[in-house]
N, C-alpha and C positions, 0 to 999 in steps of 0.2 A: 504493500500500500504506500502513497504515497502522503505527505500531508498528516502526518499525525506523529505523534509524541510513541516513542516505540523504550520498552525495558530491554536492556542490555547487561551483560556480562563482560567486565572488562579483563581483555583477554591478553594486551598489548600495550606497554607502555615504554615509553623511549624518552632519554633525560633530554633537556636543551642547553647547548652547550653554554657555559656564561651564567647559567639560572640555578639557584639553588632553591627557591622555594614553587617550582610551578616545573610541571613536565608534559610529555605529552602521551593522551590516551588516544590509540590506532583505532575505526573501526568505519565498517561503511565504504571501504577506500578512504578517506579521510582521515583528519585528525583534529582534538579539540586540547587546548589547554588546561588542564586543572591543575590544583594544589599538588604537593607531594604527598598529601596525606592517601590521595587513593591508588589504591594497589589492585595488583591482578588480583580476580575474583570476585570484585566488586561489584555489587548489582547493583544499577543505576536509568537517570531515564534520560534519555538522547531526546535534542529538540531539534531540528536542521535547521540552516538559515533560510526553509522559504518561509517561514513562521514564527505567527507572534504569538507572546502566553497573555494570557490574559489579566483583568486589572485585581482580580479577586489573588490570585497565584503571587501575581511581584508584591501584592499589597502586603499578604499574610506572611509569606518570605524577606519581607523589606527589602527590593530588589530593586524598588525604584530610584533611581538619579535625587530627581525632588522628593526629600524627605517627608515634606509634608503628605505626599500619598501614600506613606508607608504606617503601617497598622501602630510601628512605633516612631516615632517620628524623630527619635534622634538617629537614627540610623539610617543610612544610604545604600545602594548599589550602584549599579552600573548600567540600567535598563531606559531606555527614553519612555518618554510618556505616551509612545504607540506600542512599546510590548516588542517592539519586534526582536527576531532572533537575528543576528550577524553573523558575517565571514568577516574576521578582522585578519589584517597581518600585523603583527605584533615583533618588533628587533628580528625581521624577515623572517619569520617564522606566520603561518596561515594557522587559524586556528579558527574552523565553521561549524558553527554550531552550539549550544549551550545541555552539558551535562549537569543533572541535579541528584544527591542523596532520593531516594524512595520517602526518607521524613520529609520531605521537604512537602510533601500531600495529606501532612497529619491533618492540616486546618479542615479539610475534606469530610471526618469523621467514616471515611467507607473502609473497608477490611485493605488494609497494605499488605494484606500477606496473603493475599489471592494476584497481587501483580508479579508473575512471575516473568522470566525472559525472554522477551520473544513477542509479550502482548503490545499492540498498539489501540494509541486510544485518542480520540481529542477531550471527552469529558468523563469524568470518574461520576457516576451515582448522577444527583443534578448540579454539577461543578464543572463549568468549562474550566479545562484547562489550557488549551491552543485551539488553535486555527491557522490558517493559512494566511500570509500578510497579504495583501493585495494594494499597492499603493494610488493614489488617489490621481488621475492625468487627466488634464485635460483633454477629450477628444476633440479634432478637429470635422465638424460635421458640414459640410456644404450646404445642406439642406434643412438648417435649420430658420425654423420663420415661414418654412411650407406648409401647406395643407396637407396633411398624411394623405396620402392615396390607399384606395380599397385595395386588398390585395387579391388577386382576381385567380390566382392560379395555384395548384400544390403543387410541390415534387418529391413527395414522401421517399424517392431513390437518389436522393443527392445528399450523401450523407457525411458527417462532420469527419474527421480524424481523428480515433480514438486518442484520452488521453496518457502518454508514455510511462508508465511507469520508473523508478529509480534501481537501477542493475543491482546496486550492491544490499538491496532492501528485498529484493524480489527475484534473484537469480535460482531460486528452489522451482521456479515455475521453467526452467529449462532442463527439459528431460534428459534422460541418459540414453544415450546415440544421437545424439539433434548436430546436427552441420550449421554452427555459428557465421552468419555472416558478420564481420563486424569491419563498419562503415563510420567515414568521418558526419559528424552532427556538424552542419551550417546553421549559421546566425543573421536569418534573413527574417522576411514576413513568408504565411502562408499562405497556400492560393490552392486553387482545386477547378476543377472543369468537367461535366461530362457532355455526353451525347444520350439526354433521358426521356422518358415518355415524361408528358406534361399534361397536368389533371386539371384542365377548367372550370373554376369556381363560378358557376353562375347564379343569378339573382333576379328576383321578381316573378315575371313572363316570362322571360328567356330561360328558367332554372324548370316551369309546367312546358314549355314547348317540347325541353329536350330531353325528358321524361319520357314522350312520346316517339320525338320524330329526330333524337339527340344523336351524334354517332358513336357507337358502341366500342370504339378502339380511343386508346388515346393518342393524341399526337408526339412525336419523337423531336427532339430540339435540342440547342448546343446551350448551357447553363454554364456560369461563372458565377464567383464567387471568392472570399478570404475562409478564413477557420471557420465562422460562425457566419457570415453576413451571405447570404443569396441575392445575387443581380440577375435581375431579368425581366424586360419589357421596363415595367412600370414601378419597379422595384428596385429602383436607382442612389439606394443609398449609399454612398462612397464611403466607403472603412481609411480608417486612420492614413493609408499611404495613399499617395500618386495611382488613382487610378487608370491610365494612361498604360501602366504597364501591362492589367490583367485584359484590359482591350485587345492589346495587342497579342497578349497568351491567349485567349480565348478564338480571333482572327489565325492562329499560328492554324491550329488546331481543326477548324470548323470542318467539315468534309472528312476525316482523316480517323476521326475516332471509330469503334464498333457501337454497333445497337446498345445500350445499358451498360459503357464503357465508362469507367470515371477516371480521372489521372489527379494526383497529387502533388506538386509540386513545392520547393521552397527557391522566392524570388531573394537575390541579396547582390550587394554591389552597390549601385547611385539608383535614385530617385531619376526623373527625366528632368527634374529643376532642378539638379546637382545637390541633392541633400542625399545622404547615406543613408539606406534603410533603417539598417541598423549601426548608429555612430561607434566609428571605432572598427569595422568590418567590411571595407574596402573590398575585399578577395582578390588583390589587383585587377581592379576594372576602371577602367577613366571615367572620369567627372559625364556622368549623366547616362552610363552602359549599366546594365545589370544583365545578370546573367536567371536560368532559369535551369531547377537541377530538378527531376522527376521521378520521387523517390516511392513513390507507392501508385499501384495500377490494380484496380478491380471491378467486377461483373456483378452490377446489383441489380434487382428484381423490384415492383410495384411496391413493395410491402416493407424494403428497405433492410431486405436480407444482403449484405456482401461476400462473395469469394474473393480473395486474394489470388493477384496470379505470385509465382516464385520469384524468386529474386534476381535468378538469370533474366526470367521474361522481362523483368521494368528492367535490367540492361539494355538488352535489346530493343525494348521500345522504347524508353528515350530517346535512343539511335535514331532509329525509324519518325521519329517523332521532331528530330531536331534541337533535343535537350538535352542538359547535361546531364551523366548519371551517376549515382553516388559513388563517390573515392572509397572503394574494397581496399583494406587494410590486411583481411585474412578470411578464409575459409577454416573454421576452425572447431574439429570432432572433440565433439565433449562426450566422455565416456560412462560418464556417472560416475566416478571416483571423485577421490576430496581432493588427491593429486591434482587430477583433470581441472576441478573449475580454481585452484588455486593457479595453476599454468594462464586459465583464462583471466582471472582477473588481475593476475599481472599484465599480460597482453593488454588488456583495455587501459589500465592505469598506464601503461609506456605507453600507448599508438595517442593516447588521449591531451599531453602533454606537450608545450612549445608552439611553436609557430605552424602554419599549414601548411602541407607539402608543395601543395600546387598555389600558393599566395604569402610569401614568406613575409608581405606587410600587415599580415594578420593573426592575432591569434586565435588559437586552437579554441571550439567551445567546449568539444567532449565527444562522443562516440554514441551508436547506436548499435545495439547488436540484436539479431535479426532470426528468428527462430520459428519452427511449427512447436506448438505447446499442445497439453497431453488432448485437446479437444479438437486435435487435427487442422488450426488455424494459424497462420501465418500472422504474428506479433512481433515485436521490440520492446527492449528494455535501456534506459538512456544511463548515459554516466559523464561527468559535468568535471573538466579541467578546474585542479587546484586555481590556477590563475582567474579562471573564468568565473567560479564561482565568489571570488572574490571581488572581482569586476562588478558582476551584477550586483553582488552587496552596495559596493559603494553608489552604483546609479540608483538602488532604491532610494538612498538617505540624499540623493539630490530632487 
């Protein structure tokens, strides 16, 4: 899972050099700084940095900055007054994430000693404990001050991109025999396209006419879209980036796709008015080029069932398609030993790590690795560069 407060066993700890009262605890692929006081064996509860704890938790822990929100008020910590959890680097040393003693959940009043290793959770009894931070942006809407338009059509087969789960949380859901593809992660926007039948919503007269005399197949059309947003016809709301590009994806495309074909893409490089999709993540492309990489292709039905095709096939159609297709790092047989995924999750922590092969003015975000799981579907699980994740920290707190 991802997004919640998980118990751990601390299994790995590593001194820093220079520091005598603070070390480091290994886990997750990661590492987090705590005292010296805690040792291997230690049960404890992991918070990541996409998440903040909540005001009841810092309050009764006095974890907050401002004293005054703390239950005792001569006392401080380290926490702002959003909660949220950090990736700090601290005398070049990263440290992502916030580990807490199990007491630390007495104010709770619920049994501590049914939290055993391994449980995730976001609220104990009726006690939030975290959530997921989500920072506050302004969107850029064009179409604000309009009159909403009716929306006139379904497309219950154009369907979102599942969300990723975190490798080093969830690599138990990678069976023993499975052929790891494991592909560099871009730091773009999302986009998505197919060629799907379209469900006309109609109204009034027109909804008794074609009850009668309506026709009984739906019509087939080319759909765009970002992560969440659907464009089409009269459904022109432009999502946060330069829609100028996904036109132009969309016109790539028109003619070329299959019946109930969808393609998933990630756009990154320049904006067409020279702003960076995502700042900081050039992938050497010049001032107003983006590039367009087509990392998932699937066959969905009226009801919004998908197959995945394999990973060789989005190779190949990319190709065939005129898009880039994900940078394969390894093909790699996990055999179900602890050998085996110790091998892999070395493999990902190295491939994951520095600048990008093919864009050396950028860095690395992290990796995806690419598997059929035991329900016979074609999934990924993500894992996010030391560097990067501390990037992102620092853009939330701006």
């Amino acid at each position: 899972m991802n997004n919640t407060a998980i118990v751990v066993t601390i299994n790995k700890i590593e001194p820093i050099e220079g520091k005598d009262r603070i070390q480091l605890a290994k886990l997750f692929g990661t590492q987090v700084i705590v005292s010296k006081e805690v040792k291997k064996g230690d049960v404890m509860v992991y918070v990541d940095s996409n998440m903040k704890l909540s005001p009841n938790f810092l309050s009764n822990n006095n974890l907050y900055r401002h004293s005054e929100l703390n239950t005792d008020k001569t006392k401080s910590g380290y926490f702002d007054d959003n909660g949220r959890v950090k990736c700090i680097k601290m005398s070049g040393v990263i440290s992502d994430g916030f580990l807490f003693p199990i007491d630390y959940l007495k104010y709770t009043g619920e049994n501590l000693k049914d939290l055993k290793s391994g449980l995730e959770f976001n609220k104990l009894g009726s006690n939030e404990i975290c959530e997921k931070y989500v920072p506050k942006i302004k969107e850029r809407n064009p179409n604000s001050g309009q009159k909403k338009q009716k929306n006139t059509v379904e497309i219950p087969s154009f369907v979102q991109h599942f969300d990723t789960d975190q490798f080093m949380r969830n690599k138990y859901q990678i069976p023993a025999g499975s052929l790891c593809y494991i592909e560099a992660k871009i730091h773009g926007t999302s986009h998505r396209s197919g060629y799907l039948p379209i469900i006309e919503k109609l109204y009034g007269f027109r909804k008794i006419l074609n009850k009668f005399f309506g026709a009984k197949f739906p019509k087939y059309d080319y759909v765009n879209g970002s992560r969440r947003v659907v464009m089409y016809n009269n459904n022109k709301y432009k999502p946060y980036h330069d829609n100028t590009m996904r036109d132009e994806v969309l016109e790539k495309v028109r003619g070329n796709l299959n019946k109930n074909e969808q393609i998933y893409l990630e756009l990154y490089g320049y904006e067409k008015n020279g702003s960076q999709i995502q700042k900081g993540f050039p992938y050497g492309c010049a001032i107003g080029e983006y590039k367009s990489l087509l990392y998932r292709v699937t066959m969905n039905n009226e009801d919004g069932v998908v197959v995945d095709y394999s990973r060789d096939y989005v190779y190949n159609r990319a190709e065939e398609l005129g898009f880039e297709k994900p940078y394969l790092y390894e093909k790699y047989y996990y055999d179900g030993s602890e050998k085996s995924m110790e091998i892999l999750e070395e493999n990902i922590i190295n491939y994951s790590q520095g600048q990008f092969e093919l864009a050396n003015d950028t860095l690395k975000e992290g990796v995806v690795v690419w598997f059929i799981n035991e329900q016979g579907h074609w999934t990924c699980l993500k894992y996010k560069s030391d560097a990067f994740r501390n990037l992102e920290s620092n853009n939330k707190d701006k």
